[in-house]
Backbone as JSON, one array per atom type, in Angstrom:
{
  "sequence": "XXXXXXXXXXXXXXXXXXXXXXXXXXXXXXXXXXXXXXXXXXXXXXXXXXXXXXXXXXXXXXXXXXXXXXXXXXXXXXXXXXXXXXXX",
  "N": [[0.85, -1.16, 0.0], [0.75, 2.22, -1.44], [1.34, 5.23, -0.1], [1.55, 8.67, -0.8], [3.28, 11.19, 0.17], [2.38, 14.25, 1.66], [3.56, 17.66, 1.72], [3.88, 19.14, 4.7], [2.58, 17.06, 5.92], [2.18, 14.53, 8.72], [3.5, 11.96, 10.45], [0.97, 10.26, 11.95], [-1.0, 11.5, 10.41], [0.05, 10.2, 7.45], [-0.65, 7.69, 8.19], [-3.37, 7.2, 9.06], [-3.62, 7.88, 6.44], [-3.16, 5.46, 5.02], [-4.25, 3.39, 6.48], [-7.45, 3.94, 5.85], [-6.93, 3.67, 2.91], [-6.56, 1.13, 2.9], [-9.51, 0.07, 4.07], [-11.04, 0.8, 2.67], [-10.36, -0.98, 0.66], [-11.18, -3.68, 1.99], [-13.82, -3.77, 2.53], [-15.05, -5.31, 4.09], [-14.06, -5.15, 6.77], [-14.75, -3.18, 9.83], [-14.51, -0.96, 11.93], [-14.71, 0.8, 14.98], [-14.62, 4.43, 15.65], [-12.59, 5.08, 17.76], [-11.29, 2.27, 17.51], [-10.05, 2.65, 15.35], [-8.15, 4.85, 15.5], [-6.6, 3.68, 17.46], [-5.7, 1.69, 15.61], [-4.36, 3.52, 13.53], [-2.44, 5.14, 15.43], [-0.98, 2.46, 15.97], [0.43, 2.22, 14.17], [1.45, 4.63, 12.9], [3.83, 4.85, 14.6], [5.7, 3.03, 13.25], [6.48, 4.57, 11.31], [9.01, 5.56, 9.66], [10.44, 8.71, 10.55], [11.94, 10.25, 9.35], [11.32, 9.78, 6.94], [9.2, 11.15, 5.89], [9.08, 13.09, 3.8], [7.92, 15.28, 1.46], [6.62, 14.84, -1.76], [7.7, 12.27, -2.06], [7.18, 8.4, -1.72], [5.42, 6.65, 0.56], [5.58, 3.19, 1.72], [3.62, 1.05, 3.14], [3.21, -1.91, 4.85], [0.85, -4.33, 3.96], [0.29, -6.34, 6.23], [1.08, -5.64, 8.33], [-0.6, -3.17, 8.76], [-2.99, -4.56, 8.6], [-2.2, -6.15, 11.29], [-2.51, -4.28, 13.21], [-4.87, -3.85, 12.75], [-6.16, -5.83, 13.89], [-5.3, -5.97, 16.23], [-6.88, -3.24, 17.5], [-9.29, -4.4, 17.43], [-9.08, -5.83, 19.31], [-9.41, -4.7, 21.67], [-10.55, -3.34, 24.78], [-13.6, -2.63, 26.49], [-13.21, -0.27, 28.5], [-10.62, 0.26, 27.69], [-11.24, 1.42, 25.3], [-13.15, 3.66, 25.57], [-11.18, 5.2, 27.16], [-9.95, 5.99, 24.3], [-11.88, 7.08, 23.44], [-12.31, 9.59, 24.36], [-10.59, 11.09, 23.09], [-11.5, 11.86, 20.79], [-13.52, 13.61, 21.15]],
  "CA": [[0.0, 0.0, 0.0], [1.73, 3.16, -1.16], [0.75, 6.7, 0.11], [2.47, 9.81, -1.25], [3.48, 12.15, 1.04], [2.48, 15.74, 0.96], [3.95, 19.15, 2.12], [3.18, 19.23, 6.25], [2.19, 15.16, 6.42], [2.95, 13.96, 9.84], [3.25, 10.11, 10.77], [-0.36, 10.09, 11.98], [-1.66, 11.7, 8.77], [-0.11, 9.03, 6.42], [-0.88, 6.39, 9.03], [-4.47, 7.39, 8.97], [-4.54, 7.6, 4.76], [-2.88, 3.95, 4.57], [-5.47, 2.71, 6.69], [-8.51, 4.19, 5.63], [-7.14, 2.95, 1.9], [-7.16, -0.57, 3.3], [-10.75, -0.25, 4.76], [-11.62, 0.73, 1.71], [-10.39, -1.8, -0.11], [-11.44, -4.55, 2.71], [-15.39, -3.05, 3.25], [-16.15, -6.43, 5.39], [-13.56, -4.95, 8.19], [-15.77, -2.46, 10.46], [-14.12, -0.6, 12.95], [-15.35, 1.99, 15.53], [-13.53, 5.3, 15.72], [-11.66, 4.39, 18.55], [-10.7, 1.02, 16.89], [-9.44, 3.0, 13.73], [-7.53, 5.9, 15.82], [-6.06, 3.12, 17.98], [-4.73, 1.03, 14.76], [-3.49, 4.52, 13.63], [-1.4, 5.01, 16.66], [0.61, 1.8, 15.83], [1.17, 2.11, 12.07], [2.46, 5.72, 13.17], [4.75, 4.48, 15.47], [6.06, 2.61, 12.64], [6.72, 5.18, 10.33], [10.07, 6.77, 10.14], [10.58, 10.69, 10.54], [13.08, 10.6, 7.87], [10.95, 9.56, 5.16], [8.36, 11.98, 5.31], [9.78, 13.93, 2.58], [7.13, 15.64, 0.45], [6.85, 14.56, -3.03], [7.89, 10.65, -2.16], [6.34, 7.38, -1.65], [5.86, 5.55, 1.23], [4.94, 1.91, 1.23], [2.55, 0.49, 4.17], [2.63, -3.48, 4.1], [-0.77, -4.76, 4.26], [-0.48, -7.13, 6.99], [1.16, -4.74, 9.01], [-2.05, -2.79, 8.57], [-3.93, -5.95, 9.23], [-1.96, -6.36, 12.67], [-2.76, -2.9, 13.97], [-6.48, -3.64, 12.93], [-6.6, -6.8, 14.82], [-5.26, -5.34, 17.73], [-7.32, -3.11, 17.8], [-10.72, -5.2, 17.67], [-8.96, -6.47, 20.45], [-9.16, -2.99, 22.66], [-11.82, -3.36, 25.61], [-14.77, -1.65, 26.55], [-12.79, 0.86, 29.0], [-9.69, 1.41, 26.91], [-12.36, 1.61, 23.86], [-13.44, 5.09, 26.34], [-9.74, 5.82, 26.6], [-9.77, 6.21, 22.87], [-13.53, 7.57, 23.02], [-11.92, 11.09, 25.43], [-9.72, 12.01, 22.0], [-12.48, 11.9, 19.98], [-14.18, 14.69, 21.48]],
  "C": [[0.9, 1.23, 0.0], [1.01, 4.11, -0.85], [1.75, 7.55, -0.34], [2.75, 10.88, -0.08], [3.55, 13.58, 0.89], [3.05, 16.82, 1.88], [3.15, 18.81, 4.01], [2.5, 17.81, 6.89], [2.93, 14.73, 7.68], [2.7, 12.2, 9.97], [1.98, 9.79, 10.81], [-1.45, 10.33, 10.46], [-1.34, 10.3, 7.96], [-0.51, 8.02, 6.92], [-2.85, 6.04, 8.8], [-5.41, 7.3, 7.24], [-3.94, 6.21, 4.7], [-4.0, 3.06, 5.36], [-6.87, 2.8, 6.53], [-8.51, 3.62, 3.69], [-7.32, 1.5, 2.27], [-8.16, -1.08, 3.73], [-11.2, -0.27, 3.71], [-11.48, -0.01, 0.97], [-10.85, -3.13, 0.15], [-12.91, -4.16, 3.31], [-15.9, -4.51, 4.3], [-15.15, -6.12, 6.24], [-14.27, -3.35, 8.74], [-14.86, -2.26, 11.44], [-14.24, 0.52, 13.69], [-14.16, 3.36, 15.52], [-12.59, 5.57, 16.74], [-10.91, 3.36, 18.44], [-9.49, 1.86, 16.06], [-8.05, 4.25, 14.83], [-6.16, 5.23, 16.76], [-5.07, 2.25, 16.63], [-4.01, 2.1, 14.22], [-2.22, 4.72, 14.1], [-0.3, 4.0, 16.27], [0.88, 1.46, 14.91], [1.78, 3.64, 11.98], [3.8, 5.3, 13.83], [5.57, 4.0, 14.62], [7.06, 3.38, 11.43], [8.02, 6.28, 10.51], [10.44, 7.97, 9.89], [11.31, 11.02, 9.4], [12.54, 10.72, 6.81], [9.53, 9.95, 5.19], [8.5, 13.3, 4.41], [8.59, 14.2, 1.39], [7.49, 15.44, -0.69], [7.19, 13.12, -3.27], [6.97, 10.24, -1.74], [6.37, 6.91, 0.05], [5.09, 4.6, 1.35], [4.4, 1.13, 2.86], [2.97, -1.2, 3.5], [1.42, -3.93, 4.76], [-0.87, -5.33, 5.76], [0.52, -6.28, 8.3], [0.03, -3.95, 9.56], [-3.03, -3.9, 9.32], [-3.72, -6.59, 11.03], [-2.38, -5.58, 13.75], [-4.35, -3.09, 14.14], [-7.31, -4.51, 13.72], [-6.12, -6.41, 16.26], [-5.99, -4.32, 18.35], [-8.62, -2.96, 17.85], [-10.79, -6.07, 18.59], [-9.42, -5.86, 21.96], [-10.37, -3.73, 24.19], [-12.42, -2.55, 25.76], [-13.79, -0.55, 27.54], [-11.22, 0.81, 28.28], [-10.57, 1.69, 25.49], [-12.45, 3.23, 24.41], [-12.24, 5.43, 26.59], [-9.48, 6.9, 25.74], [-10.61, 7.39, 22.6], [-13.05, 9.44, 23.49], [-10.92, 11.56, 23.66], [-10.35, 12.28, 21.22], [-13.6, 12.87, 19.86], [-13.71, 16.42, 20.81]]
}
């Protein structure tokens, strides 16, 4: 999964367009906005500072993506409300 990186893109940003292309391309995975903000979080974490360089690529691997999204359909009902307080 590549994303391009634009002018002012922080980790979270591309983290957030590589996984919202993979929802979209996977419509039977459903995840609340606490789910999605939480798999976010650790596909940012991932992403290194160096290579957010406007005008390049960077390449997401799917099941990377896929690990973040199972972890967090793992979340529980009170870190789910954790999640739910950023959302405000």
């Amino acid at each position: 999964m590549t994303i391009s990186i634009n002018k002012g893109d922080s980790k979270t940003l591309v983290a957030r367009h590589a996984l919202a292309l993979y929802l979209t391309a996977n419509p039977d995975i459903n995840l609340s906005p606490e789910q999605k903000l939480h798999a976010e979080n650790l596909l940012a974490a991932k992403v290194p500072a160096d290579q957010l360089i406007a005008g390049t690529k960077l390449e997401f691997n799917p099941d990377n993506i896929l690990i973040a999204i199972t972890a967090a359909q793992k979340l529980t009902p009170s870190q789910l409300a954790k999640y739910r307080a950023y959302l405000k």
